[in-house]
C-alpha positions as a Markdown table, in Angstrom:
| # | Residue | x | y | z |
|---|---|---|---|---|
| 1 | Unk | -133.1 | 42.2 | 24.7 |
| 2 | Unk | -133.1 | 45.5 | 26.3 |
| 3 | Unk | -137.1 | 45.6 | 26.3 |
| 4 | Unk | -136.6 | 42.3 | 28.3 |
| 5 | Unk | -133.9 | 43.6 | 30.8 |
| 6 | Unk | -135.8 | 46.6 | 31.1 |
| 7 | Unk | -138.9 | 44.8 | 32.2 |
| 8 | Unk | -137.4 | 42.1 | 35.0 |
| 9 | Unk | -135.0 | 44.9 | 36.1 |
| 10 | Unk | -137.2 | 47.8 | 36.2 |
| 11 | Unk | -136.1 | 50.9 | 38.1 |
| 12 | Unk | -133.0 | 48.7 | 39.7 |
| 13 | Unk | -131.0 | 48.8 | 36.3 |
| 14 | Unk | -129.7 | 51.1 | 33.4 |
| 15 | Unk | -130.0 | 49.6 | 30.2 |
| 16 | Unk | -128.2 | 50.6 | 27.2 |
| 17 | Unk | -128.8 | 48.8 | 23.9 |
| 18 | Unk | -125.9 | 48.1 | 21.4 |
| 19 | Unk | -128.1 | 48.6 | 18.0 |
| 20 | Unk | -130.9 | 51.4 | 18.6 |
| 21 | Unk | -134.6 | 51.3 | 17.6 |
| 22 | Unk | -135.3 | 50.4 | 14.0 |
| 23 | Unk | -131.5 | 49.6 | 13.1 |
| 24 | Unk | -130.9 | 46.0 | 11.8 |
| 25 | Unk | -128.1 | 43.8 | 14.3 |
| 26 | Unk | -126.8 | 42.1 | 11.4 |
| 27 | Unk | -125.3 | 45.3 | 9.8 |
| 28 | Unk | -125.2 | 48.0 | 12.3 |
| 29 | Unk | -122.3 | 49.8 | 12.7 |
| 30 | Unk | -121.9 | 51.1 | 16.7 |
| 31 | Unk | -120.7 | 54.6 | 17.2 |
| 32 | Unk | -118.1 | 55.3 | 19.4 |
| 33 | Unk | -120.2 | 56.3 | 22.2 |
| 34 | Unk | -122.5 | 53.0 | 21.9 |
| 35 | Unk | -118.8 | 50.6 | 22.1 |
| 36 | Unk | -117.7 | 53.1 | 25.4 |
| 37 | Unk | -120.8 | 51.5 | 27.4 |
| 38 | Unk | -120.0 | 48.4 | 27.5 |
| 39 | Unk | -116.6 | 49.2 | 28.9 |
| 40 | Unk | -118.6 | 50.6 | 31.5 |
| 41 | Unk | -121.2 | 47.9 | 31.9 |
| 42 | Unk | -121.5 | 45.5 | 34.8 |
| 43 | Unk | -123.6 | 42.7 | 32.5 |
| 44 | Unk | -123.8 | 42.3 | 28.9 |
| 45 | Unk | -126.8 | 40.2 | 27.2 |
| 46 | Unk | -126.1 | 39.2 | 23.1 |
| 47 | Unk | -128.8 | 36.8 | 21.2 |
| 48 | Unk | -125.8 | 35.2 | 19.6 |
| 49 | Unk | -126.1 | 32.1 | 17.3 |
| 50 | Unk | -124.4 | 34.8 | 14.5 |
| 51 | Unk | -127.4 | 37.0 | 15.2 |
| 52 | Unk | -125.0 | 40.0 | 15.8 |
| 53 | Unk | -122.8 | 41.0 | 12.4 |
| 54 | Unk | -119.5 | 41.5 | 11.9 |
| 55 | Unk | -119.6 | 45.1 | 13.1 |
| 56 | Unk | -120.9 | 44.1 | 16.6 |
| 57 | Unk | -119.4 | 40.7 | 17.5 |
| 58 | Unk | -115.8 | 41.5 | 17.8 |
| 59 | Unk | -117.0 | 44.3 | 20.2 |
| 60 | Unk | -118.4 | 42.1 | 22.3 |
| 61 | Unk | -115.4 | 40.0 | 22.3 |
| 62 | Unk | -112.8 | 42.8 | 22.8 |
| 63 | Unk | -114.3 | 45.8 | 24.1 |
| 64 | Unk | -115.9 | 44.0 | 27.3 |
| 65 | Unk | -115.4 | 45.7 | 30.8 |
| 66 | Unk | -112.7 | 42.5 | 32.1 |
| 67 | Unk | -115.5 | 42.3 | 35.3 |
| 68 | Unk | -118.5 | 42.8 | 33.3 |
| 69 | Unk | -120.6 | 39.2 | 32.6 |
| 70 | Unk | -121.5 | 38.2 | 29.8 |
| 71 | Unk | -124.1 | 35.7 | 28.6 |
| 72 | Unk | -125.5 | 34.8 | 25.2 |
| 73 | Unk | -129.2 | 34.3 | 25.8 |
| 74 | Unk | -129.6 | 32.0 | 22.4 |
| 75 | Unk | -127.5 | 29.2 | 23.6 |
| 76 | Unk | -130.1 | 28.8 | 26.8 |
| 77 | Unk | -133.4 | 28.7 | 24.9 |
| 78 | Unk | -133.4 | 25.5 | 23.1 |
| 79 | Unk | -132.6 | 26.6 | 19.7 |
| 80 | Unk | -133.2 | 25.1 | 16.4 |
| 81 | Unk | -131.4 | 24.4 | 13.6 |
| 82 | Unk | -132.5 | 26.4 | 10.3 |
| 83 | Unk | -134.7 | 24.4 | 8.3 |
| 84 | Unk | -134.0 | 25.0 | 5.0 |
| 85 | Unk | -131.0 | 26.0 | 4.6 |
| 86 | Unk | -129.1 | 25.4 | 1.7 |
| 87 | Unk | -126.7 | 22.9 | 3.0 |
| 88 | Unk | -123.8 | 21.4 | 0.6 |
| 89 | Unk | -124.2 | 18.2 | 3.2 |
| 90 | Unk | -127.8 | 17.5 | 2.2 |
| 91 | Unk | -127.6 | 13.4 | 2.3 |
| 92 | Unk | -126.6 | 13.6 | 5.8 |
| 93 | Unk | -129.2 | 13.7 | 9.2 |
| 94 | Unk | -127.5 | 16.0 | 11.9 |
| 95 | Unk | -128.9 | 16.9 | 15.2 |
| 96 | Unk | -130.4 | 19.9 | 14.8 |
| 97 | Unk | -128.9 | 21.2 | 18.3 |
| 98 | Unk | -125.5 | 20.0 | 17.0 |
| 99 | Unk | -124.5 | 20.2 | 13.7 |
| 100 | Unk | -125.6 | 22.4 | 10.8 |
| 101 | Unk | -126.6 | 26.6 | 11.2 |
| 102 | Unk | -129.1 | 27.5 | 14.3 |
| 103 | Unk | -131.4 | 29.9 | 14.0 |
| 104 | Unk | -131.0 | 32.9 | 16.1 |
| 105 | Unk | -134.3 | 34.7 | 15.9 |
| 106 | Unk | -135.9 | 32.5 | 18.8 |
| 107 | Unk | -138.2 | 35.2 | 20.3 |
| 108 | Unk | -140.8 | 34.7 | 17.3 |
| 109 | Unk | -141.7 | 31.5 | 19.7 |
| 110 | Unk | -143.1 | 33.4 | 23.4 |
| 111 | Unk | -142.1 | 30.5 | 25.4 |
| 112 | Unk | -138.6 | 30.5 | 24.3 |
| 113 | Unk | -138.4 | 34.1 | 25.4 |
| 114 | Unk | -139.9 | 32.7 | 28.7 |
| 115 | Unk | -136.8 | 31.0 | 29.7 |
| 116 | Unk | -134.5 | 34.2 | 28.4 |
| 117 | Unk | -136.4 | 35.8 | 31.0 |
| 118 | Unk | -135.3 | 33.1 | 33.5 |
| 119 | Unk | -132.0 | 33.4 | 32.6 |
| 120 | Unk | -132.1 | 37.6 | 32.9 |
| 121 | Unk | -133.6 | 37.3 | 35.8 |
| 122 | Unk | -130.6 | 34.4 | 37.5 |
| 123 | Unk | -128.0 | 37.4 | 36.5 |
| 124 | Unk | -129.6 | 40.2 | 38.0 |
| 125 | Unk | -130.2 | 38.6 | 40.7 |
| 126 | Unk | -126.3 | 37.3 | 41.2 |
| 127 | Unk | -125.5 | 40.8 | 40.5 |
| 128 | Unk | -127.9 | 42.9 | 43.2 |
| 129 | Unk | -128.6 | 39.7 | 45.6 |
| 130 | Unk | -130.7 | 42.1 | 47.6 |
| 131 | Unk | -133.2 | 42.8 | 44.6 |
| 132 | Unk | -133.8 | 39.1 | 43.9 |
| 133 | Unk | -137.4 | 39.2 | 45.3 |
| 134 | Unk | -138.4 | 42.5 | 42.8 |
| 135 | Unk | -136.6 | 40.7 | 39.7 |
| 136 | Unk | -138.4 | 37.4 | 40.5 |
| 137 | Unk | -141.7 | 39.3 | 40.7 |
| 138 | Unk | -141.4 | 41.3 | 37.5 |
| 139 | Unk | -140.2 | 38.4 | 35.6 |
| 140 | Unk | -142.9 | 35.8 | 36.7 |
| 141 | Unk | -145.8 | 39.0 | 35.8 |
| 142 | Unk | -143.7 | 38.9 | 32.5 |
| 143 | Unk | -143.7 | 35.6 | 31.7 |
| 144 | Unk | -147.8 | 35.6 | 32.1 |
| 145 | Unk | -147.6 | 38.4 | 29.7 |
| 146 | Unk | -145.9 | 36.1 | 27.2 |
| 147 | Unk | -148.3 | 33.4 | 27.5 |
| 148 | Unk | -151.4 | 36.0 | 26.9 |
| 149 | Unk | -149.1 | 36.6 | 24.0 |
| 150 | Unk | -148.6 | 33.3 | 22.6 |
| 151 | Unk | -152.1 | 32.4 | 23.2 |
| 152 | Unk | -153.3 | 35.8 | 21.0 |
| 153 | Unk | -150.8 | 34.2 | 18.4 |
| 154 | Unk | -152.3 | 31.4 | 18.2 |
| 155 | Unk | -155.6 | 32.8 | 17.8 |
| 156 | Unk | -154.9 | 34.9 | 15.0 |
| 157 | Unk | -152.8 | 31.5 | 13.3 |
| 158 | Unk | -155.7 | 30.1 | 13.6 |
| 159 | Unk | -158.1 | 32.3 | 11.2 |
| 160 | Unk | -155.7 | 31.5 | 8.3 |
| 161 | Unk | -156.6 | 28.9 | 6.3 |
| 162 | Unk | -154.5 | 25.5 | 7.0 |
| 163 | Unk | -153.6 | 25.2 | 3.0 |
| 164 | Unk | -152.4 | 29.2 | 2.9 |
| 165 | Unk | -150.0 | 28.8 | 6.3 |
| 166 | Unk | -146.9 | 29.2 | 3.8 |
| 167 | Unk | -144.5 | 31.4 | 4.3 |
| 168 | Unk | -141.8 | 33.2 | 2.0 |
| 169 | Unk | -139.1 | 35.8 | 3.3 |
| 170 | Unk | -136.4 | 37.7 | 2.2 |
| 171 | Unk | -134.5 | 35.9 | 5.0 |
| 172 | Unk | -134.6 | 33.0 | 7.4 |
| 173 | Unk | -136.2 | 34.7 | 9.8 |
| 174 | Unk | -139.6 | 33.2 | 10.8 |
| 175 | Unk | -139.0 | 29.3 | 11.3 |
| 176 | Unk | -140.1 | 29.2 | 14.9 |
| 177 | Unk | -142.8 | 30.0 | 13.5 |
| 178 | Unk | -143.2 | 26.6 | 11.4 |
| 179 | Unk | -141.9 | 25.0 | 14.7 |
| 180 | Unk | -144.4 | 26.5 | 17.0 |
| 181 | Unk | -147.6 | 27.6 | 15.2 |
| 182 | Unk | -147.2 | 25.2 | 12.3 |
| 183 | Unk | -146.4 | 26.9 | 8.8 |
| 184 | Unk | -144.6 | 25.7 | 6.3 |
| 185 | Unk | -141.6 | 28.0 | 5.4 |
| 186 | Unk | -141.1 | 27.5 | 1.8 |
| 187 | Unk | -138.0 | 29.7 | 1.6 |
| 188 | Unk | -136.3 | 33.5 | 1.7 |
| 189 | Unk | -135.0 | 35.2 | -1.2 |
| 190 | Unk | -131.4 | 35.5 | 0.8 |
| 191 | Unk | -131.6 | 31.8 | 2.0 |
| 192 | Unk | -130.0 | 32.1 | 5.2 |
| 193 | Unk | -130.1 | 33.9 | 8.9 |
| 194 | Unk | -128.4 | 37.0 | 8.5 |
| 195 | Unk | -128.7 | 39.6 | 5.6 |
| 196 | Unk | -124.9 | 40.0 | 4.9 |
| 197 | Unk | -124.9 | 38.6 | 1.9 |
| 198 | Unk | -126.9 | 38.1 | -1.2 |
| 199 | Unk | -128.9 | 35.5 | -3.4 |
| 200 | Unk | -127.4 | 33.6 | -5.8 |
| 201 | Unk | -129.3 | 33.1 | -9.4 |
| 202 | Unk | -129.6 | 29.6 | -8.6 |
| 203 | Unk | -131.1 | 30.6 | -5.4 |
| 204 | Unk | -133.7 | 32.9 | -6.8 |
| 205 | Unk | -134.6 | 30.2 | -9.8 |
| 206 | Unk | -135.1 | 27.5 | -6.9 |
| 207 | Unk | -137.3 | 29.6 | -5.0 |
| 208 | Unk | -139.1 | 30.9 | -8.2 |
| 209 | Unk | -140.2 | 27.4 | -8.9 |
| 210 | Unk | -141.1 | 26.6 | -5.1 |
| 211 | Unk | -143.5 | 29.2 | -4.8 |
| 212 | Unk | -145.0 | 28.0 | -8.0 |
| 213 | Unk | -145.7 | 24.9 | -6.4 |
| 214 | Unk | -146.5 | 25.5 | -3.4 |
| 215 | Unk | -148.9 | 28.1 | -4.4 |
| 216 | Unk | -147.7 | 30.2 | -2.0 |
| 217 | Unk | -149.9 | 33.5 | -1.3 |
| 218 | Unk | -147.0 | 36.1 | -1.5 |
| 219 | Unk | -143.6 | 37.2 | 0.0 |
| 220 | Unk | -143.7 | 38.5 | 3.0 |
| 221 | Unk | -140.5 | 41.3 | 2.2 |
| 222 | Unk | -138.3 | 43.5 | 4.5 |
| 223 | Unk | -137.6 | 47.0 | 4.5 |
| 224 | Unk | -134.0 | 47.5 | 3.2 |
| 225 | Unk | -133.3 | 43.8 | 2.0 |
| 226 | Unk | -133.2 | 42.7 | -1.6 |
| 227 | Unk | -136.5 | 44.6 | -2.3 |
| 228 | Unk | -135.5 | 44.7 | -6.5 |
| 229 | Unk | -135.0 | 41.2 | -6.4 |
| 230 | Unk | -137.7 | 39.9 | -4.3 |
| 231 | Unk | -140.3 | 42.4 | -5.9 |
| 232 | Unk | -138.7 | 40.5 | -9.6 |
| 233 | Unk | -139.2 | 37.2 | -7.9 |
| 234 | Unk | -142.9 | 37.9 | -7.0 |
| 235 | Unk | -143.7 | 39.5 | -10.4 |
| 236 | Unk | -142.1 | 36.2 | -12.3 |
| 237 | Unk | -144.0 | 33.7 | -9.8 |
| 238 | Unk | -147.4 | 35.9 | -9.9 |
| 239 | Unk | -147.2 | 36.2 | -6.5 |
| 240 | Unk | -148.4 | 39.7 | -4.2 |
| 241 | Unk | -145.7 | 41.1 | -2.3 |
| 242 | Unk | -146.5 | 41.5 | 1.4 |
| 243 | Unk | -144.2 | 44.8 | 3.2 |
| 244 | Unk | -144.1 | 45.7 | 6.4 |
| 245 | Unk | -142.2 | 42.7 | 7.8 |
| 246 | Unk | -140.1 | 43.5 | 10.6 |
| 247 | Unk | -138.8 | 40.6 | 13.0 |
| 248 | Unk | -135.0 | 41.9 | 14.2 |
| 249 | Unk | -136.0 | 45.5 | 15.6 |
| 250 | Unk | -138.3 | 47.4 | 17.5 |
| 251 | Unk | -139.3 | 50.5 | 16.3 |
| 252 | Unk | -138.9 | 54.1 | 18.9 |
| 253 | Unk | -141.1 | 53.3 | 21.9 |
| 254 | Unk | -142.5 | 49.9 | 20.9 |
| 255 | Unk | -142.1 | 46.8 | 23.2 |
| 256 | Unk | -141.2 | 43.3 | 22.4 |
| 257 | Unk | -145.1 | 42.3 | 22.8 |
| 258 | Unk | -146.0 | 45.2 | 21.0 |
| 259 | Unk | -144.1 | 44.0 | 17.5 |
| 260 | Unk | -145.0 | 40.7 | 18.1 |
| 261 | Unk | -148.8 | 41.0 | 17.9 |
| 262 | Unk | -148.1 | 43.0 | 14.8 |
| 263 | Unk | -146.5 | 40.5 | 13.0 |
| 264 | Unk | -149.0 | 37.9 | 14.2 |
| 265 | Unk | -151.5 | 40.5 | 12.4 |
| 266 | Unk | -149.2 | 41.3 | 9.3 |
| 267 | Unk | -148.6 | 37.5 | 8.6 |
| 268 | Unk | -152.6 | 36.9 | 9.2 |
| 269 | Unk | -153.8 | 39.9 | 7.1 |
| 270 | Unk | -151.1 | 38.6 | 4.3 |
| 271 | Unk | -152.4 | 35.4 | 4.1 |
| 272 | Unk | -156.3 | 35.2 | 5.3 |
């Protein structure tokens, strides 16, 4: 988010990110000194949808400046529901915008980040009336940035073969992916949207047998989560495992565009 605000605000705002460069949101812990800015700031952006752990959330319940806004960007983007989660309700339909878990990580779909940008772009503008003409400008050259983007995702989607476009993780992570560009997720080793908590054995036997019938390619694995058990899961199912996957950080000095067209690459070299 603050590679967004950074962008549509430009020179006009400070920005301060919560979780720093390469540090996961589902378990970061904040210091002190990252929990005394936002009693100082004026506007406060979250993802939501659970996207921020335990560590974080009540923070941004309780630690708020009383005059600061705040707005959670996931709920104004369209979300989805995650697609296969493990639900104890399986024999029931549910609106995916309604009932059931949402996925949170909506910026792996441009266009979705398109109308975060609109909605950064309303608050700055509320807040600094006077600036609304230089936020507008930066956030409509943005937004053609993110179409470029999507359209080089596409492109590179495209090389893979349609019968290898499967796609295992060690979290739910990349199903706007299957909802945009057309993949099939198969599954994650942790089968759910934050990394809090572990696989269960009948979890790991499920997905053992999926990826045997599927024939999936390999598992695409993240640094720092479950990498014994996901490594044991691709030597039982014969599978490659794929590192470098990185969907909920940017690293020092990268931009949101930047890690995108990487993981457009990773997933394409991982599976061509």
């Amino acid at each position: 988010i603050s590679d967004w605000v950074r962008v549509v605000g430009g020179e006009r705002v400070l920005v301060e990110s919560l979780t720093p460069a390469g540090k996961d949101p589902h378990t970061y812990q904040p210091t002190p000194k990252k929990v005394a800015s936002l009693s100082n700031s004026k506007l406060v952006f979250a993802i939501g949808l659970s996207l921020e752990g335990s560590n974080i959330t009540p923070l941004l319940e309780n630690s708020l400046n009383p005059n600061a806004t705040f707005l959670v960007l996931g709920t104004k983007v369209d979300p989805v529901k995650l697609m296969h989660h493990d639900e104890q309700d399986k024999g029931e339909e549910h609106d995916e915008h309604l009932h059931g878990p949402i996925d949170p990580h909506f910026w792996l779909d441009p266009s979705r980040v398109s109308l975060a940008i609109d909605e950064i772009k309303a608050q700055l503008s509320i807040m600094d009336p006077d600036s609304s003409d230089y936020y507008q400008k930066n956030a409509s050259a943005y937004k053609d940035q993110l179409s470029d983007l999507d359209q080089h995702m596409r492109s590179v989607f495209e090389k893979i073969p349609e019968k290898d476009r499967k796609l295992v993780t060690s979290h739910e992570a990349l199903g706007y992916l299957e909802e945009t560009y057309g993949f099939d997720v198969i599954g994650a080793v942790i089968p759910a949207a934050t990394t809090d908590s572990g696989p269960t054995a009948a979890n790991i036997a499920k997905l053992i047998d999926e990826i045997k019938l599927t024939k999936v390619k390999g598992i695409f694995m993240e640094e720092g989560v479950e990498e014994k058990i996901t490594e044991q899961i691709a030597q039982d199912a014969n599978v490659q495992v794929i590192t470098g996957l990185r969907v909920e950080y940017l690293k020092e000095g990268e931009s949101y565009v930047e890690m995108m067209m990487a993981l457009s690459e990773l997933i394409h070299n991982g599976l061509k």
